[in-house]
ZASEVEX-497417 format. One record per residue (C-alpha): x, y, z; residue in one letter. Coordinates in nm, 3 decimals. Example, Ala and Ser with C-alpha at 12.3 -4.5 7.8 and 13.67 -1.06 7.14 Angstrom:
NODE         X         Y         Z   code
NODE     1.230    -0.450     0.780      A
NODE     1.367    -0.106     0.714      S
END
This chain:
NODE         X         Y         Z   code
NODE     0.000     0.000     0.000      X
NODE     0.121     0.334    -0.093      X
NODE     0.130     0.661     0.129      X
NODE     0.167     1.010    -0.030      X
NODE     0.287     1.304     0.119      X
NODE     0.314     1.707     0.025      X
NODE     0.564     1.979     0.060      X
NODE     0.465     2.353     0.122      X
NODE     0.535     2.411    -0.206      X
NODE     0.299     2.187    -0.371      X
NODE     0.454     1.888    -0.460      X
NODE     0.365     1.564    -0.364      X
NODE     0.555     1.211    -0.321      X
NODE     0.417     0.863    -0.335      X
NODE     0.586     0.617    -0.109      X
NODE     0.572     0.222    -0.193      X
NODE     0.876     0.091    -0.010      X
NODE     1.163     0.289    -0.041      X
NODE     1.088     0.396    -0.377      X
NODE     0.907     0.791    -0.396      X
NODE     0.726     0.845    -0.684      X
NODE     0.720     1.285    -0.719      X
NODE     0.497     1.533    -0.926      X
NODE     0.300     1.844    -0.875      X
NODE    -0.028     1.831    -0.651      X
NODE    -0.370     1.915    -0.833      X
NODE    -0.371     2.280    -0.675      X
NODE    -0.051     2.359    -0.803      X
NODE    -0.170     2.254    -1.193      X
NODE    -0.497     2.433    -1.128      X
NODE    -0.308     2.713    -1.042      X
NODE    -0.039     2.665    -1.311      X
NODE    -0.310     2.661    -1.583      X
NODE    -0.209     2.467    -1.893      X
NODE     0.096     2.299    -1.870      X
NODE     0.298     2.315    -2.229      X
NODE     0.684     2.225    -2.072      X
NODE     0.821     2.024    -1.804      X
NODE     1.214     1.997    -1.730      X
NODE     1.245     1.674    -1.537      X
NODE     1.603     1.570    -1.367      X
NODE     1.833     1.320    -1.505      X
NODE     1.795     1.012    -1.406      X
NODE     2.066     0.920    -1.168      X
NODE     2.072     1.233    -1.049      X
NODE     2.110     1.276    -0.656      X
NODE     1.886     1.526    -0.467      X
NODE     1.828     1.703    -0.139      X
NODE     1.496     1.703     0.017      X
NODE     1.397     2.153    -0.092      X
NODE     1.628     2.128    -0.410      X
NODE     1.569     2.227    -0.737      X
NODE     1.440     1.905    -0.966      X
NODE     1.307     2.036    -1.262      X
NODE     1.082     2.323    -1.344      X
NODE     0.747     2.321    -1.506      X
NODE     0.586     2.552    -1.761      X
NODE     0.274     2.704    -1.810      X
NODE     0.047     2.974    -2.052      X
NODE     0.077     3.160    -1.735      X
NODE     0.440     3.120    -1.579      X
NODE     0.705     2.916    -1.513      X
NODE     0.781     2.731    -1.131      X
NODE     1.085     2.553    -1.006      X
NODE     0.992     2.240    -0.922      X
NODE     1.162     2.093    -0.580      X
NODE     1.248     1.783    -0.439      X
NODE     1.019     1.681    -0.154      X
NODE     1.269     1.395    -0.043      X
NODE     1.654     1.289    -0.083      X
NODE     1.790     1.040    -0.262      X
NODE     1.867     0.944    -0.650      X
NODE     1.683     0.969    -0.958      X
NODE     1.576     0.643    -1.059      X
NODE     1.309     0.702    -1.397      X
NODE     1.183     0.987    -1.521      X
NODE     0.879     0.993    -1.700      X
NODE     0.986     1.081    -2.029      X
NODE     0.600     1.113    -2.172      X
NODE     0.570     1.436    -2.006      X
NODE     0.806     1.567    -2.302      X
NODE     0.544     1.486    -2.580      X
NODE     0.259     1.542    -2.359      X
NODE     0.296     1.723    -2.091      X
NODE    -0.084     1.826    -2.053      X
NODE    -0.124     1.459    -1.865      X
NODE     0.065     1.729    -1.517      X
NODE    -0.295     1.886    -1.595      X
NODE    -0.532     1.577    -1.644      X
NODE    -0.391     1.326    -1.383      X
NODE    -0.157     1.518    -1.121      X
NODE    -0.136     1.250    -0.894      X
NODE    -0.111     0.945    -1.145      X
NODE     0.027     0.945    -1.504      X
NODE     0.144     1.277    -1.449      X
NODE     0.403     1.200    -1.244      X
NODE     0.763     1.392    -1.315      X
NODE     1.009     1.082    -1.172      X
NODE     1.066     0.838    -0.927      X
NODE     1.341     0.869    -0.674      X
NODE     1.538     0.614    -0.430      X
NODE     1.467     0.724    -0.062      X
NODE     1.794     0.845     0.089      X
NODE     1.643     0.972     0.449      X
NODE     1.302     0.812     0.557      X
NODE     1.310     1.064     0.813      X
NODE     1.247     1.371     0.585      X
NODE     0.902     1.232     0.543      X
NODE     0.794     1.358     0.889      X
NODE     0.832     1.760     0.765      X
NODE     0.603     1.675     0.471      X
NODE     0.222     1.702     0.493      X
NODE    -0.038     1.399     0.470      X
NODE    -0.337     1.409     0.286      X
NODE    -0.549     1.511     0.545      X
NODE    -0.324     1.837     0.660      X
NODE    -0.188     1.910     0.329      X
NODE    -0.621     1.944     0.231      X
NODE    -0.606     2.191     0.515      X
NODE    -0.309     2.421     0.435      X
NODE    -0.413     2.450     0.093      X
NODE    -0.754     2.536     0.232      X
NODE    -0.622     2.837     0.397      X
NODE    -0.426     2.985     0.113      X
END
């Protein structure tokens, strides 16, 4: 069974065993608008939990897009580069940005569950 969590910043990671699986959380697309570009890491690629991963585009702006967790890069998901309106139709499934190792299992505890994460976005 999986277990996702958010950052302040709006993105989100699935957990299924040590393996995170990281995009954007449906209130950041809604308030992206139309997503038409997505920079994803390199796979391999080592991150800290609050670092820079990639950065998404919109018709309205561009956003940084930051690690919610440590660890390495293990897939990136490559359709976003063809498609990358899928960040706008399925946040939380197919448009997932990539899939990282867990480094720290401890970082999860400053992230947000489901429940509070509904709440903080509730009072923005």
């Amino acid at each position: 069974m999986s277990k996702i969590f958010f950052s302040e910043d709006h993105e989100y990671v699935r957990i299924e065993g040590s393996v995170g699986t990281v995009g954007i959380s449906d209130y950041a697309q809604k308030a992206l608008g139309d997503v038409v570009y997505v920079e994803l890491p390199k796979t391999g690629a080592r991150l800290t939990q609050g670092a820079q991963a990639g950065v998404v585009e919109s018709v309205k702006s561009a956003s940084e897009v930051y690690s919610p967790v440590s660890g390495e890069v293990l897939e990136v998901n490559t359709a976003l580069v063809n498609d990358p309106a899928q960040v706008n139709q399925d946040p939380l499934g197919r448009g997932w940005f990539y899939k990282i190792k867990l480094g720290n299992d401890g970082e999860l505890k400053k992230l947000r569950d489901e429940a509070a994460y509904a709440a903080y976005v509730q009072g923005l």
